[in-house]
C-alpha positions in Angstrom: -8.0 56.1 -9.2 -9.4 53.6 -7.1 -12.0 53.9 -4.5 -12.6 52.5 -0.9 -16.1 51.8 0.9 -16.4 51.8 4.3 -19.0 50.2 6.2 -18.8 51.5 9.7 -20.7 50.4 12.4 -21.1 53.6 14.5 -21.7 52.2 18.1 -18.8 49.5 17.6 -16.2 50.3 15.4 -16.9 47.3 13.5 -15.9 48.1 10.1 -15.8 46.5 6.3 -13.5 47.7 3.3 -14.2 46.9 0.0 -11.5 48.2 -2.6 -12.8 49.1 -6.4 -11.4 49.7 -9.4 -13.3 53.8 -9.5 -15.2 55.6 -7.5 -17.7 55.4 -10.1 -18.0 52.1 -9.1 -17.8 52.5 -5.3 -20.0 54.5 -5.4 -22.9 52.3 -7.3 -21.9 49.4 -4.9 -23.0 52.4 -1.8 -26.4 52.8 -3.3 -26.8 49.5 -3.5 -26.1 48.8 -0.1 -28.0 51.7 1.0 -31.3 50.5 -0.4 -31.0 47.4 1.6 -29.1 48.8 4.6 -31.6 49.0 7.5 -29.7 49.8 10.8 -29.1 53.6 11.5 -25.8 52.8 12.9 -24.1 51.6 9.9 -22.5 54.4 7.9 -22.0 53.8 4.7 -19.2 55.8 2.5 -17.3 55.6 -1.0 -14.0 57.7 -1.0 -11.8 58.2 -4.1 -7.7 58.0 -2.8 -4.9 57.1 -4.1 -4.9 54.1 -1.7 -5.9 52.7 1.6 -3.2 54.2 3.4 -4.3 57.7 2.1 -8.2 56.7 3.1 -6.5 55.8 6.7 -5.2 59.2 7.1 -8.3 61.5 5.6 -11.0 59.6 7.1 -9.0 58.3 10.6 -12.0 58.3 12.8 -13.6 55.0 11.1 -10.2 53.4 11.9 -9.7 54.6 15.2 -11.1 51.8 16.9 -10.0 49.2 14.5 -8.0 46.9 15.9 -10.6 46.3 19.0 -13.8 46.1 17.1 -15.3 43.0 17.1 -16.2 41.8 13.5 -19.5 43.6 12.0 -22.0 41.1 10.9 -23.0 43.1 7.7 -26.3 42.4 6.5 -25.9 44.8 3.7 
């Protein structure tokens, strides 16, 4: 099943999606990012579904601001 992370940018919206193969895998790639990731306001998340549409659905509240979020300069 493949996996979605989501880097959200709390005070903006701003948000990143990054599709992998597992959530084994998305999951490792979180980590990673968490160890560098130095802003409080950027949440970082790995969610197993069966695709994005699903992700859009459970997890609504990163999307909910999508389409008027400026782009999220992701340092991580």
């Amino acid at each position: 099943m493949p996996a979605y992370l989501i880097k959200y940018h709390r005070p903006t919206g701003a948000l990143e999606v990054t599709e992998y193969d597992s959530l084994i895998e998305g999951t490792r790639a979180r980590h990673r990012l968490d160890q560098v990731n130095k802003d409080p306001d950027v949440e970082i998340v790995a969610i197993g579904a069966k695709n994005l549409e699903s992700v859009r659905h459970t997890h609504a509240r990163y999307f909910f601001r999508e389409k008027t979020a400026p782009p999220y300069p992701f340092v991580a």
